[in-house]
RONU-779481 format. One line per field, with one value per residue (C-alpha): residue number from 1; z, x, y. Coordinates in Angstrom, 2 decimals. Layout:
BEGIN
num	NUM/...;
pz	Z/...;
px	X/...;
py	Y/...;
This chain:
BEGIN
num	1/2/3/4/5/6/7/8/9/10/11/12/13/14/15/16/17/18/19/20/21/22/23/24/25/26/27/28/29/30/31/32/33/34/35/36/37/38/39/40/41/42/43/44/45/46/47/48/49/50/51/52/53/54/55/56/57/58/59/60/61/62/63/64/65/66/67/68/69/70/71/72/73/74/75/76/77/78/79/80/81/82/83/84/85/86/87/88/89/90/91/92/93/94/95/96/97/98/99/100/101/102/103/104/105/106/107/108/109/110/111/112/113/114/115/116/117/118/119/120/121/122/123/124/125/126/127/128/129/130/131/132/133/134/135/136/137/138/139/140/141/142/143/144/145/146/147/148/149/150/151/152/153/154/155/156/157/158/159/160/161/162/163/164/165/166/167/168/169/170/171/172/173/174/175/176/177/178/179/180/181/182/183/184/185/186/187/188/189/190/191/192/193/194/195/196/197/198/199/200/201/202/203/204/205/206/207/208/209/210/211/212/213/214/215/216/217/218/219/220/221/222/223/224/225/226/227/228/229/230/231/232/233/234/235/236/237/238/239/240/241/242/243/244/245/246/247/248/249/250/251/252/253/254/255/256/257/258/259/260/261/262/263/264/265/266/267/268/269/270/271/272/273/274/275/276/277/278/279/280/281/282/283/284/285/286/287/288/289/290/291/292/293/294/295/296/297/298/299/300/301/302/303/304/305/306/307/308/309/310/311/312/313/314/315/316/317/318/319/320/321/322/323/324/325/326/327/328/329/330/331/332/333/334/335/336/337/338/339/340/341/342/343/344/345/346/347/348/349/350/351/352/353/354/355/356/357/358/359/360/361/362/363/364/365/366/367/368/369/370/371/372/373/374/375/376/377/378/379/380/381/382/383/384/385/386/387/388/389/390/391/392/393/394/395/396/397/398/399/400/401/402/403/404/405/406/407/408/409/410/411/412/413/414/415/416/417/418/419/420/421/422/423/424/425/426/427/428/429/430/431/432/433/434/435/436/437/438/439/440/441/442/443/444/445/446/447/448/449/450/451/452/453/454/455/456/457/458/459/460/461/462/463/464/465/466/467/468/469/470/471/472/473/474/475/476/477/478/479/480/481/482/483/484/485/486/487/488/489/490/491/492/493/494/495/496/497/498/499/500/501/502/503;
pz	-8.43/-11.04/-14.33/-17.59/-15.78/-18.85/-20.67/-17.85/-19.45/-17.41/-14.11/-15.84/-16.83/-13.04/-12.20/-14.04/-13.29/-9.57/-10.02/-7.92/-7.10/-6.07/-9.90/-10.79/-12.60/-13.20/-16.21/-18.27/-20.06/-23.49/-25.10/-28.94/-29.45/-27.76/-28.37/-25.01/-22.14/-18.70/-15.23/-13.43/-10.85/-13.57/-12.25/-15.36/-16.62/-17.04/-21.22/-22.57/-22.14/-25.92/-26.30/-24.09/-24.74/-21.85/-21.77/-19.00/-19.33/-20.20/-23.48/-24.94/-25.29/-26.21/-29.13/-29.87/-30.81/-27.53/-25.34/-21.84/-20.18/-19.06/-16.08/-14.38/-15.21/-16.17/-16.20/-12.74/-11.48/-8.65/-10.41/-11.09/-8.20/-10.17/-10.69/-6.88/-5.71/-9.41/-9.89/-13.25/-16.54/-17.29/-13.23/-13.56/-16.65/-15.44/-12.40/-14.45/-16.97/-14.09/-12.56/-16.55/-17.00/-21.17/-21.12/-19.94/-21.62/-24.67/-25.19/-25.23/-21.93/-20.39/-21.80/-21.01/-16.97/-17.17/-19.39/-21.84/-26.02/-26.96/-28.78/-25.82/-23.50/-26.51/-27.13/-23.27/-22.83/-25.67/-25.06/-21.61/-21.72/-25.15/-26.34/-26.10/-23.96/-25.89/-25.91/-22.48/-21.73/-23.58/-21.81/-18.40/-20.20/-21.94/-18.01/-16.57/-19.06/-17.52/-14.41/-15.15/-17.52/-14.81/-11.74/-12.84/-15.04/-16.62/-20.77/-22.60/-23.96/-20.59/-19.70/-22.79/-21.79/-18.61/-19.47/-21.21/-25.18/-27.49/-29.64/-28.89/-32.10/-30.55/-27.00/-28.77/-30.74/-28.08/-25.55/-28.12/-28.96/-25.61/-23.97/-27.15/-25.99/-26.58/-23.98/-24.11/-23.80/-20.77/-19.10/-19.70/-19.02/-16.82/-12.95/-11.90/-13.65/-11.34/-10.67/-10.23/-8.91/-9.08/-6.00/-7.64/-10.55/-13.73/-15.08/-11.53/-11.86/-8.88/-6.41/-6.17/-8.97/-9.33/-6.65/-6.69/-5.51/-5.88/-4.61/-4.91/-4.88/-3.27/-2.95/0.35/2.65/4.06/7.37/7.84/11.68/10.78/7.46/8.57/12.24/11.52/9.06/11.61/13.98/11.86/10.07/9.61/11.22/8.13/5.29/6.80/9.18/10.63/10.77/11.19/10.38/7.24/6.68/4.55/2.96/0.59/-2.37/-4.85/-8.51/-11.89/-13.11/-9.57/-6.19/-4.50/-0.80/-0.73/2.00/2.14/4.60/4.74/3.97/3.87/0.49/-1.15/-0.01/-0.39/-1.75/-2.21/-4.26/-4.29/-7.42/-8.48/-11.96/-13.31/-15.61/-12.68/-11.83/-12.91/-10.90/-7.92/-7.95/-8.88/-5.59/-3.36/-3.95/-3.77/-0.53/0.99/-0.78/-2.61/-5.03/-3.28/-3.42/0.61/0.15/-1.72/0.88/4.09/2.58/2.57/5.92/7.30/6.41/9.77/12.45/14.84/12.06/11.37/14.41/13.78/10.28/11.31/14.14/11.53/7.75/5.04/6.91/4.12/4.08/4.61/1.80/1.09/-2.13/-2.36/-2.04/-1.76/1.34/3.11/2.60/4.02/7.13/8.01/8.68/10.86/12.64/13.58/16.86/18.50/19.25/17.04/18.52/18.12/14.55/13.69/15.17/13.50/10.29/10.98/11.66/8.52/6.43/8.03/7.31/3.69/2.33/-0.15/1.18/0.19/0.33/2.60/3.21/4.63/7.71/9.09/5.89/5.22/3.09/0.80/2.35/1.01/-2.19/-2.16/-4.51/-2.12/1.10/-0.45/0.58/3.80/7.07/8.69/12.02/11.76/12.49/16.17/15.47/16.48/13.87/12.07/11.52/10.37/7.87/6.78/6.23/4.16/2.51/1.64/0.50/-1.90/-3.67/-3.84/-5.43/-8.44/-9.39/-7.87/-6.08/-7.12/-5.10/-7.77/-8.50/-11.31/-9.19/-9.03/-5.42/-4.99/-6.43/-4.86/-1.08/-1.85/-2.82/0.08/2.51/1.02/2.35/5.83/8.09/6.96/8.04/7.18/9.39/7.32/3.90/4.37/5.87/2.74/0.27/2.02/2.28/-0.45/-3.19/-2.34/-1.79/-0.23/0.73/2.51/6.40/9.15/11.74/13.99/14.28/18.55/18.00/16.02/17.84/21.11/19.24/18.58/21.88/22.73/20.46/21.10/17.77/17.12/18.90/17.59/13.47/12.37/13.72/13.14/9.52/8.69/10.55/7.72/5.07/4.92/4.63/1.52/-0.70/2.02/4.88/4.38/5.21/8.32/9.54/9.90/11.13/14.23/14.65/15.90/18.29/19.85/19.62/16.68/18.44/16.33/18.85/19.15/15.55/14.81/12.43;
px	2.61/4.65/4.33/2.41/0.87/-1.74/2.11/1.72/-1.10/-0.53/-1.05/-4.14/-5.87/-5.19/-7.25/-9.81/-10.65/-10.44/-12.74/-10.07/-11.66/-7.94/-7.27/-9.83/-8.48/-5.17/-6.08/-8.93/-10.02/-11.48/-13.19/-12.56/-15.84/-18.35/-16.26/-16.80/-14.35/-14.77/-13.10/-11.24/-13.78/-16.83/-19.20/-20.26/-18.57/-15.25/-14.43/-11.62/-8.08/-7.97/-10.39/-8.82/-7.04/-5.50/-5.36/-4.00/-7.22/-10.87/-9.67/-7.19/-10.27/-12.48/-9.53/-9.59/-13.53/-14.51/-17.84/-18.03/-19.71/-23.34/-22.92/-19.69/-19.56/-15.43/-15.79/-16.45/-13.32/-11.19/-8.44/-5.19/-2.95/0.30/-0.65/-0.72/2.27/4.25/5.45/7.05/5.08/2.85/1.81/1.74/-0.19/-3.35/-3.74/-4.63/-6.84/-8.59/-8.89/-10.12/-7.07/-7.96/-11.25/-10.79/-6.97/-7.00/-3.75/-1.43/-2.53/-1.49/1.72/2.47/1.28/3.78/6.52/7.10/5.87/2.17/4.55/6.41/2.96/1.43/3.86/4.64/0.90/0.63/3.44/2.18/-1.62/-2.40/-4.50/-3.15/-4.72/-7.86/-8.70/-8.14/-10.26/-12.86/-13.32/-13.38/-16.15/-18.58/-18.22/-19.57/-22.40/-23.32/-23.67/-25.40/-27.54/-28.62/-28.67/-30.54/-33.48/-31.74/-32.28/-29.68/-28.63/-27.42/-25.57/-23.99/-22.36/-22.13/-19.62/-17.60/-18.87/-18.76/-21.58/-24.90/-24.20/-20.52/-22.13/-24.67/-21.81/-19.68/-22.76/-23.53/-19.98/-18.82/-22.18/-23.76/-26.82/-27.90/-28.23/-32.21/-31.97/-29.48/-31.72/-34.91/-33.32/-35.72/-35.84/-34.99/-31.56/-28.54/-27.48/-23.84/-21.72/-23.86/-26.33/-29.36/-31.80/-31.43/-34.01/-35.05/-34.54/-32.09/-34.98/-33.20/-30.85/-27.53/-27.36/-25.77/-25.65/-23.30/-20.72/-17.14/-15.63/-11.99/-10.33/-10.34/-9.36/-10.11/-9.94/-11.80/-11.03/-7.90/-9.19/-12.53/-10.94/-8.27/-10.44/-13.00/-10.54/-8.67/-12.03/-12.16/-15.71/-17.60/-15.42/-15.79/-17.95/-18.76/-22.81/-24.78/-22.01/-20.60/-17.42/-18.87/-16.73/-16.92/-15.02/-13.24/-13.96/-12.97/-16.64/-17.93/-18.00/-19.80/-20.76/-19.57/-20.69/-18.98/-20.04/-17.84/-19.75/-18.40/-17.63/-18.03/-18.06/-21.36/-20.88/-23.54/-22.64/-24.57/-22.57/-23.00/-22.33/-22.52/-19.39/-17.61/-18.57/-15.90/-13.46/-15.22/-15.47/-11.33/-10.92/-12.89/-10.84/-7.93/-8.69/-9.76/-6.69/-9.23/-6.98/-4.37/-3.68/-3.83/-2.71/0.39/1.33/0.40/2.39/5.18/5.01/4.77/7.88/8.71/8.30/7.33/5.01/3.19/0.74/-0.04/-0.98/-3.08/-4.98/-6.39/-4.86/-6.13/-5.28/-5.09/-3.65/-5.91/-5.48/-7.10/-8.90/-6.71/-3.22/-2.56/-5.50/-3.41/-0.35/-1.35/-3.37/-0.30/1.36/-1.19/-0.91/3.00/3.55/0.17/-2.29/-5.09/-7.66/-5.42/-5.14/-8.69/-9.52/-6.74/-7.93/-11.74/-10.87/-9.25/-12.48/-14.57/-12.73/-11.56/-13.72/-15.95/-20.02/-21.68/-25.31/-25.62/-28.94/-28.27/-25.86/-23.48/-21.14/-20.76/-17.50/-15.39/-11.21/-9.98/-7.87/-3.99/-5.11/-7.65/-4.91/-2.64/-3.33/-3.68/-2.05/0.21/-0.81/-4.09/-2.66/-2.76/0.86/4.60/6.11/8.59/5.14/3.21/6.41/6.50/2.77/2.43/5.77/3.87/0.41/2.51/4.37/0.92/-0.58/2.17/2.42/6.01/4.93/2.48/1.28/-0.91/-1.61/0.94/3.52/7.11/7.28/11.33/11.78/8.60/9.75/13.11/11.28/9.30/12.37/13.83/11.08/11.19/9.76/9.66/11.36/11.37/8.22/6.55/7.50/6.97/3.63/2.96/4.22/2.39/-0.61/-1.01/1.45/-0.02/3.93/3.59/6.49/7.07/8.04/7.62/10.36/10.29/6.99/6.32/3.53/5.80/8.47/6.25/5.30/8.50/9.56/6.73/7.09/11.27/11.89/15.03/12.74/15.96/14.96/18.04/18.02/14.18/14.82/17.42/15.16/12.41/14.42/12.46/9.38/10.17/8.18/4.99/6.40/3.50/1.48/3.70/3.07/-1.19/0.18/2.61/0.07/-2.41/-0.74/-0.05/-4.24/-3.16/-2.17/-1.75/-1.01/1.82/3.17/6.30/7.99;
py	-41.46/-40.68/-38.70/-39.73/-42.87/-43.41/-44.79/-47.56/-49.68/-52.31/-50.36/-48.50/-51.53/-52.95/-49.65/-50.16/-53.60/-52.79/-49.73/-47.88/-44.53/-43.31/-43.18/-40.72/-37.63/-38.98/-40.74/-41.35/-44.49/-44.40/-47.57/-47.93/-50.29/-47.27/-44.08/-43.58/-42.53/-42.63/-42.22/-45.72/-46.16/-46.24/-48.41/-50.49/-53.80/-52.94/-53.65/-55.94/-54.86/-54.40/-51.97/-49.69/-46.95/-44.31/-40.19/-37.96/-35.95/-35.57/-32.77/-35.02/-37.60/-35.03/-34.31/-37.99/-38.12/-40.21/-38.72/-38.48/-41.63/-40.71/-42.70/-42.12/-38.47/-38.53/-34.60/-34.46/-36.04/-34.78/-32.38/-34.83/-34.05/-32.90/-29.86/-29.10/-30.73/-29.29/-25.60/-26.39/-24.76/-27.43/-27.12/-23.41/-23.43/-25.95/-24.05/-21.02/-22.40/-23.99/-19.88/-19.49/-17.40/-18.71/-17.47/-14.26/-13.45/-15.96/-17.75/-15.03/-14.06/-17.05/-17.12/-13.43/-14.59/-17.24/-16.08/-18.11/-18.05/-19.02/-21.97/-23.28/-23.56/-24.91/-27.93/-28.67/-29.30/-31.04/-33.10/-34.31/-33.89/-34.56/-31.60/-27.42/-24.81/-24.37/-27.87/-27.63/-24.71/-25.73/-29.00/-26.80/-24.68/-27.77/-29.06/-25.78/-25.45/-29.22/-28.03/-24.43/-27.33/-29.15/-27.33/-23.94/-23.10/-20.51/-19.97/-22.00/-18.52/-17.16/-20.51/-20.67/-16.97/-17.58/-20.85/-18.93/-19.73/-17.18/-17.98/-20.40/-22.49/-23.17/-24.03/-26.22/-28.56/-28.49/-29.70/-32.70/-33.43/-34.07/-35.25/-37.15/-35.05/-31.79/-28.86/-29.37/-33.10/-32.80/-30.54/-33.45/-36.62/-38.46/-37.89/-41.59/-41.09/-40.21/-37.01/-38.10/-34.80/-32.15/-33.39/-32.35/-34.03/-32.84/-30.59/-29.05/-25.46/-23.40/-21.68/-18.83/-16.97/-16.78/-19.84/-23.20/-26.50/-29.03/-31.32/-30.91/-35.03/-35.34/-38.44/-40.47/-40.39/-36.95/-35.83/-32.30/-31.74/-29.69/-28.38/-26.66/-26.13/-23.80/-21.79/-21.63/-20.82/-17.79/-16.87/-12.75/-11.73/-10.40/-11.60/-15.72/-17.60/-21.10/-21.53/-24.50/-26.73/-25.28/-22.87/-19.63/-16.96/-14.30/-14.22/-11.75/-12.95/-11.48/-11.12/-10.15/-11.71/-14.63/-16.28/-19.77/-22.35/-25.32/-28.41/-31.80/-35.05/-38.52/-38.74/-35.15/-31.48/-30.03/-26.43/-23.89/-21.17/-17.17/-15.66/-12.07/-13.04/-16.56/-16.40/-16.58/-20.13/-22.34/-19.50/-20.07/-24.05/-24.16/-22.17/-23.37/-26.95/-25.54/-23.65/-27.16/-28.83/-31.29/-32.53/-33.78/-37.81/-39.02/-42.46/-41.45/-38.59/-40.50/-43.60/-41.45/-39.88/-43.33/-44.50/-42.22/-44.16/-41.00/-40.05/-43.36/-43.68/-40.24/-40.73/-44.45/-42.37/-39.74/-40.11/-37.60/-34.39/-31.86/-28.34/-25.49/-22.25/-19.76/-18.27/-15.76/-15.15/-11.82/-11.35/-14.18/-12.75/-9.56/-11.31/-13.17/-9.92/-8.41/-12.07/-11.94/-11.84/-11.62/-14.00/-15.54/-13.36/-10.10/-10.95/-11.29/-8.34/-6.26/-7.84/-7.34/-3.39/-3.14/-5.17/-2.86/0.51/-0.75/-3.90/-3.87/-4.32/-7.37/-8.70/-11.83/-13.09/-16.38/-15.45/-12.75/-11.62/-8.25/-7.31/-8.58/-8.46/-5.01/-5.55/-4.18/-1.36/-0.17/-0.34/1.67/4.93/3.55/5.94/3.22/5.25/3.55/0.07/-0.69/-2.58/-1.74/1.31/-1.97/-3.86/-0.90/-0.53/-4.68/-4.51/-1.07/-2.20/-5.70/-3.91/-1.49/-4.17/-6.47/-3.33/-2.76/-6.13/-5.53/-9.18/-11.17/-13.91/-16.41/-19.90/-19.24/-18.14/-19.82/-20.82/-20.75/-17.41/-15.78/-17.36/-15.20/-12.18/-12.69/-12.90/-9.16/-7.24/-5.85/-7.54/-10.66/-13.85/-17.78/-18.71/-16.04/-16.63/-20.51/-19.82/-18.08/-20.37/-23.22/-21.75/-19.04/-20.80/-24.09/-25.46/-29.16/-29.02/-25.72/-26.74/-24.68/-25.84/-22.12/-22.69/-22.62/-25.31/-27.88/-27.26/-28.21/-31.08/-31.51/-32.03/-34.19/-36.78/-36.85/-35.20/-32.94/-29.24/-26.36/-25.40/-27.19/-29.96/-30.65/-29.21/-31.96/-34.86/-33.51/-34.05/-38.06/-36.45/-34.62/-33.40/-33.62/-31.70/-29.28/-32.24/-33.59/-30.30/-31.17/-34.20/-32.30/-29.64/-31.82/-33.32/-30.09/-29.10/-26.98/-24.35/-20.99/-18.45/-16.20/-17.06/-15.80/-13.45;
């Protein structure tokens, strides 16, 4: 889908009608005659054309005077998928207020992340999303005090902290401006109402503190075989784990750290949350779905890829494969090092030596986590002797940990995927099945391909494709800009194999 689709009232109000769930999150529909807005796939009687009115996001309605509909919870929509598939500013800029880059850094410190004046951010998101990055900020925090609200028994002082508000009188307006309901009132709405997205009935308090449960929507189709298998598969003993049925990893967080389990259902993933410190929340949520690629749109990328005739049964047979991340970039960057070359097995236990030598402890009481992955600044007085790896890898990986640690690369949500593949490519070491494993997985590039790759090459070959990196590299120029997707798609015909990967 295009740009700006809330300009195409005609398609929106198609949407709406239809109560086409696929449209959630990229645009939001506000009725003039209730000052209400709401999400495409609201359940109620859809109003007349007239009295709508369409946004490209919950703050710009917010900015308009509308309140969030009670009953289709337009808050909790899937993230719109542009700024996943995007590196431009406005991309670069939702990602980090979504990793509350505003709450923690203020304006300026977004701009400085990204480069550009406190002006230009300003008038770019404006100019496409209809409110700045306050506006937008603050609609992230009034939706995290919901769900702190309504899924803990915490005082409404320590949620109103822990959301990110600087004072309770500006948590309390901001609560009954969005909501049309105050903090106290959202907490006692009566038990037969729904719960909508946070799985649990408002007003019952969290058993235990500092822990969460909700549900994290995506939109479907979703296919978690290759998702939840290959982080099963890679998972570093201590830092991730699969157990009874759900993937659980710590995570590194700017307050403090947290446990996350997440477990696939058919139309949400449930996610249960053990946070150190609760201002960390709406960090912790924002990567989490990007880890588990949550916001991507299916039909549109599977549509594409089917336009390839090879491709097409693969697609029909399982559609909605998504592409597994990670929560943090710089801790994948570094494990794909110690994983050139060897096998899967080799590289967890390289990587499991090095969590238990240099990882931070952690408290898990529910299963078998123990660290948090070291952080570059704590590798970097590493002895390279200490790495059971060839002298050249010992040299690419201490090379890689050193430039991590100095900022010399950074490796963020924010970061410009062309020039940080290049930077990635100058360092020792490193070569294209490396960077683009990187970019696809730790940039979040969609379209980063992988043609060296021994397992899509094999596939390759199977399916009668073009098997030498040229030749398969042209042949992928029709599945532009998915081929991160195609590559689910030709890894699983090959049993996703992810030995042996190459430099």
């Amino acid at each position: 889908m295009e740009n700006g689709m809330h300009t195409d009232r005609e398609r929106c109000v198609r949407a709406v009608q239809s109560k086409d769930a696929r449209f959630d999150g990229w645009f939001f529909t506000a009725v003039l005659t209730t000052r209400i807005y709401c999400r495409p796939s609201c359940p109620v009687v859809p109003p007349k054309p007239e009295n709508m009115t369409f946004h490209p996001s919950a703050a710009a309605c917010q900015q308009a005077g509308f309140r969030a509909c009670k009953r289709c919870r337009p808050d909790t929509s899937p993230g719109s998928p542009e700024w996943n598939q995007r590196a431009d500013l406005v991309a670069r800029a939702m990602r980090l207020i979504a990793d509350g880059v505003v709450d923690r850094e203020g304006v300026p410190g977004l701009a400085t992340r990204l480069g550009y004046s406190t002006r230009q951010i300003e008038r770019q998101l404006l100019a496409e999303l209809g409110a700045g990055p306050l506006a937008l900020a603050r609609a992230q925090r009034a939706q995290t005090a919901r769900l702190l609200i309504e899924t803990t028994g915490l005082p409404m002082a320590e949620i109103a902290f822990a959301a990110g508000f600087s004072s309770i009188r500006t948590f309390n307006d901001t609560v009954r401006e969005v909501f049309a309901l105050s903090p106290s009132e959202l907490r006692t709405r009566p038990p037969g109402k729904k719960t909508g997205k946070t799985g649990r009935t408002p007003g019952a308090p969290q058993a235990t503190p500092g822990v969460l449960c909700l549900r994290l929507p995506f939109r479907a189709p979703l296919n978690p075989d290759n998702l939840f298998g290959h982080l099963a598969a890679t998972a570093v003993p201590g830092v991730e784990e699969w157990r009874d049925g759900a993937y659980r990893r710590t995570l590194r967080l700017p307050y403090g750290h947290a446990v996350a389990a997440l477990t696939p259902a058919s139309d949400h993933i449930a996610c249960r949350l053990t946070l150190s410190d609760l201002r960390d929340l709406p960090v912790a949520i924002s990567r989490c779905r990007r880890m588990l690629d949550l916001d991507a749109d299916p039909v549109a990328i599977d549509d594409q890829l089917r336009t390839d005739p090879v491709l097409q049964p693969l697609v029909d047979k399982a559609p909605g494969r998504r592409v597994p991340r990670t929560v943090d970039g710089a801790e994948f960057a570094l494990r794909a090092v110690l994983g050139q070359q060897v096998s899967t097995a080799a590289a967890r236990t390289h990587a499991a030596r090095l969590v238990t030598a240099h990882g931070e402890p952690v408290d898990d009481l529910e299963g078998g986590l123990t660290h948090l992955f070291p952080a570059p600044e704590a590798l970097a007085a590493l002895d390279p002797q200490s790495l059971a790896m060839p002298r050249t890898r010992q040299v690419t990986f201490t090379t890689l940990v050193r430039q991590l640690a100095d900022d010399t690369l950074h490796l963020g949500v924010d970061s410009d995927w062309q020039e940080t593949r290049a930077r990635l490519l100058a360092l020792p070491g490193f070569g294209p099945w490396t960077a683009d494993v990187i970019a696809m997985r730790a940039l979040g590039d969609p379209d980063a391909f992988l043609p060296t790759d021994l397992g899509i090459r094999r596939a390759a070959r199977e399916l009668g494709l073009p098997s030498t990196p040229a030749a398969l590299t042209a042949r992928a120029a029709a599945w532009r800009p998915w081929r991160a997707y195609a590559v689910q798609y030709l890894w699983a015909t090959d049993n996703h194999p992810i030995n042996f990967l190459p430099v």
